[in-house]
N, C-alpha and C positions, 0 to 999 in steps of 0.2 A: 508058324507053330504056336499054338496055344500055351502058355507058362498057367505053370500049377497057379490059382488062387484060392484062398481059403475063404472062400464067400462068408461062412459060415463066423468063425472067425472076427474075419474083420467087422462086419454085422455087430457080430457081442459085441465089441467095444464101442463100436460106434454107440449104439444103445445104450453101456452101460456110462458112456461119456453125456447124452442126451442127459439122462433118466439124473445125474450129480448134478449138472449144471444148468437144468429147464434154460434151453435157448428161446429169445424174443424171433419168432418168426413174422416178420413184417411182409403182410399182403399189399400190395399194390393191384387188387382184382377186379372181377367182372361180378356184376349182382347176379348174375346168372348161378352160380358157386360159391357166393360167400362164404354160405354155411355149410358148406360141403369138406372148402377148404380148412374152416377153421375146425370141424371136427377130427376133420385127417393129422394135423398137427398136435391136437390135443393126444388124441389116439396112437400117435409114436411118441408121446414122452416131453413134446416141446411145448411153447405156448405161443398164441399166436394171437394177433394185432392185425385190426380193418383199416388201418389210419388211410384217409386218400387226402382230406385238405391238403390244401398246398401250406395254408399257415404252421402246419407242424411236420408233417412228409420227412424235412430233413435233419430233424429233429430225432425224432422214432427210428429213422433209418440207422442214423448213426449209431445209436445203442441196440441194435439188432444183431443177432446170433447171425440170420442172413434176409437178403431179404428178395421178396417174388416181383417181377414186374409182366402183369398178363393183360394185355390187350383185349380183353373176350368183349367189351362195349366198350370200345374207345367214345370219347367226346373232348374237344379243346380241353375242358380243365384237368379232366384225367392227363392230357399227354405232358402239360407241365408239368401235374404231381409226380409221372413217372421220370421225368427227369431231372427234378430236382431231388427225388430222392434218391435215384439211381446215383449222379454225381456225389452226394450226399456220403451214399454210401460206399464209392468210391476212393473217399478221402479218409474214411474211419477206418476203412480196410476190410469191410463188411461183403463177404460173398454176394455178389447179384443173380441169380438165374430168372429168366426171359423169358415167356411162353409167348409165341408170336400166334396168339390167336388168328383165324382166316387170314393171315398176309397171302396176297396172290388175290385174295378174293375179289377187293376193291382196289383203288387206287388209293383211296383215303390209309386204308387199314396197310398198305404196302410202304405208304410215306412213311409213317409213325412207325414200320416195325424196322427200315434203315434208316431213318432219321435217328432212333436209339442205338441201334448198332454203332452206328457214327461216333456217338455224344458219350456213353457209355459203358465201361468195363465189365464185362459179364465171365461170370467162372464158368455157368454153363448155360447152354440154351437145349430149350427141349420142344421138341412138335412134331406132326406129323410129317410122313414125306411128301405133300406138294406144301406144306407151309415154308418147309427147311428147303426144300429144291428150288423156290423161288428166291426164295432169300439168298439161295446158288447164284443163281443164273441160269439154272436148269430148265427147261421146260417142264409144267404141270398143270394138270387139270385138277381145280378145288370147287365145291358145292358149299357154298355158304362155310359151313367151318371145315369140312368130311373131305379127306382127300378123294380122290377116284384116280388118281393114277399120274406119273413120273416116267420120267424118259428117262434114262440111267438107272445105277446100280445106287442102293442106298447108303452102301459103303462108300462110295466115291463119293456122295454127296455128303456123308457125315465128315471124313476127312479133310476134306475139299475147304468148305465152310468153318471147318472147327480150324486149319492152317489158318486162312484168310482172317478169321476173327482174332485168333490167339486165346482159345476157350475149348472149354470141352462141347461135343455138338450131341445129342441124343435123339435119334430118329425112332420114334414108338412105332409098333405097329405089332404084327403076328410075333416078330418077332424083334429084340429093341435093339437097335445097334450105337454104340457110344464109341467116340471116337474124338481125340485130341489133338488130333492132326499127323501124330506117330503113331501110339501104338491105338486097339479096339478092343473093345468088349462088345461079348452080345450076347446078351437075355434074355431067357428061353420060359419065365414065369408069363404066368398070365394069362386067362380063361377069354372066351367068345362074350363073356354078358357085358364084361365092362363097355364093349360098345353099345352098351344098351339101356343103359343109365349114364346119363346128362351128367360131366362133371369131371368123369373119371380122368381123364387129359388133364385137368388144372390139380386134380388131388396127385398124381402122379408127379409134376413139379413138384407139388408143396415137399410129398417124400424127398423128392430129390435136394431141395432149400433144407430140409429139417439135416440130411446125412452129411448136406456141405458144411454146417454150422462148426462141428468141430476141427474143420480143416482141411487143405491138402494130406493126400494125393487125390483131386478132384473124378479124375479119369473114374478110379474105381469106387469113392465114394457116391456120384453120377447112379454106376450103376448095381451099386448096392440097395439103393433108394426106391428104383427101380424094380429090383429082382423081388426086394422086400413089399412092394404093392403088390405086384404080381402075384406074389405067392400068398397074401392077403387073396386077390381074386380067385384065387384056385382054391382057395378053405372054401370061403364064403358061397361059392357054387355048389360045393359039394353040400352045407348044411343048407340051404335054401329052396331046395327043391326046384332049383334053377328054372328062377321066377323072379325078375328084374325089382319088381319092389320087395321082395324077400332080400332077395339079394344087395341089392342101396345099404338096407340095414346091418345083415351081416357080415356086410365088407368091413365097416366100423368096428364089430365085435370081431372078427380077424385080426385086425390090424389091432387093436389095444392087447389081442394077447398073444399077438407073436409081440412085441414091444416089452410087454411084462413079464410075461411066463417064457422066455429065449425061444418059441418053437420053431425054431430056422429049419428042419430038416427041407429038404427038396429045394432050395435056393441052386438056381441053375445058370451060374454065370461063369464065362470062357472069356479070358482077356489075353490079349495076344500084341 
């Protein structure tokens, strides 16, 4: 059975917690979305940081609100930087959340995204369902980054994973299922374009790192982050004439004013 939650609510505070104490969002990312992610964190209230040297990583980490570690072009020096800053951040007490870009896809990309799980502590991880069902055990068929399809339920996989890790696990798709190994949420924001602009998966993290910044209860902070892109993509279609480079842009002017101006109304999350 579903328990009341006041998405709505908890959102405000989280926001009005951001918006007092601008948290350092440290990226650990792919050039592919740099600048994608750093507008997205700018645009809820936080600030954010490209640091990838290895000579500072753990440095930057450590004074971070939270920090992102995404796989989207791995190469050797990146997977040090992502583990020294991850341990790094680790030790300050600093939230990590994981995008395991394409894991499944290569063998290279599937070492680096359980070689970090290993090494590690992650509050939450977030990916699609063959990225997360690999990192199961599950069977899944991946296309370069793009899932195409899983054996199992995405429930059992979220749970599954999120037990086995001791993390919150969030499987995105039509529909985003979050899960901590007890109990779930599942988020029902979120429009057809974002598949259609390059990026949206790692800005979706970043929401997710900006809402973990002020703290536990991870579970629903996860999928506040979440609900709050999402409902970002559902503005942003509606003004855009749902036209993918219209849209790129008005996703940003979404998101800066549900962040500013509170306009949470339709935030559609069931935590159970």
């Amino acid at each position: 059975m579903a328990d009341r939650f006041d998405a709505e609510g908890f959102v405000k505070d989280r926001l009005d917690w951001i918006e007092e104490n601008k948290p350092l969002i440290h990226h650990i990312t792919n050039y592919v979305v740099m600048n994608e992610t750093a507008n997205a964190t700018l645009c809820l209230g936080a600030l954010p940081v490209m640091a990838h040297a290895v000579e500072e990583v753990e440095e930057m980490a450590a004074q971070a609100g939270a920090l992102v570690i995404n796989m989207g072009t791995p190469y050797p020096d990146l997977e040090t930087a992502m583990l020294a800053a991850g341990k790094a951040a680790n030790r300050a007490g600093v939230p990590v959340v994981f995008d395991p870009v394409g894991a499944g896809a290569t063998a290279y990309r599937t070492r680096i995204a359980r070689y970090l799980l290993d090494e590690v502590r992650f509050a939450a991880i977030r990916g699609n369902a063959a990225e997360m069902a690999v990192l199961a055990g599950v069977e899944a068929e991946i296309r370069g980054v793009d899932s195409i399809g899983v054996k199992g339920e995405v429930e059992d996989i979220a749970s599954s994973l999120a037990e086995s890790l001791g993390c919150v696990a969030a499987i995105t798709g039509e529909v985003d299922v979050v899960s901590d190994g007890k109990r779930a949420a599942r988020v029902s924001n979120g429009h057809p374009l974002l598949g259609r602009v390059t990026g949206t998966g790692c800005m979706a993290t970043t929401a997710i790192a900006v809402f973990l910044a002020p703290g536990e209860p991870y579970l629903e902070a996860t999928a506040a982050g979440l609900a709050v892109f999402g409902l970002a993509g559902e503005k942003a279609a509606g003004s855009s004439g749902r036209l993918p480079g219209s849209f790129h842009v008005e996703l940003y002017n979404t998101l800066y004013e549900i962040s500013t101006v509170r306009k949470l109304k339709g935030l559609r999350v069931e935590v159970s």
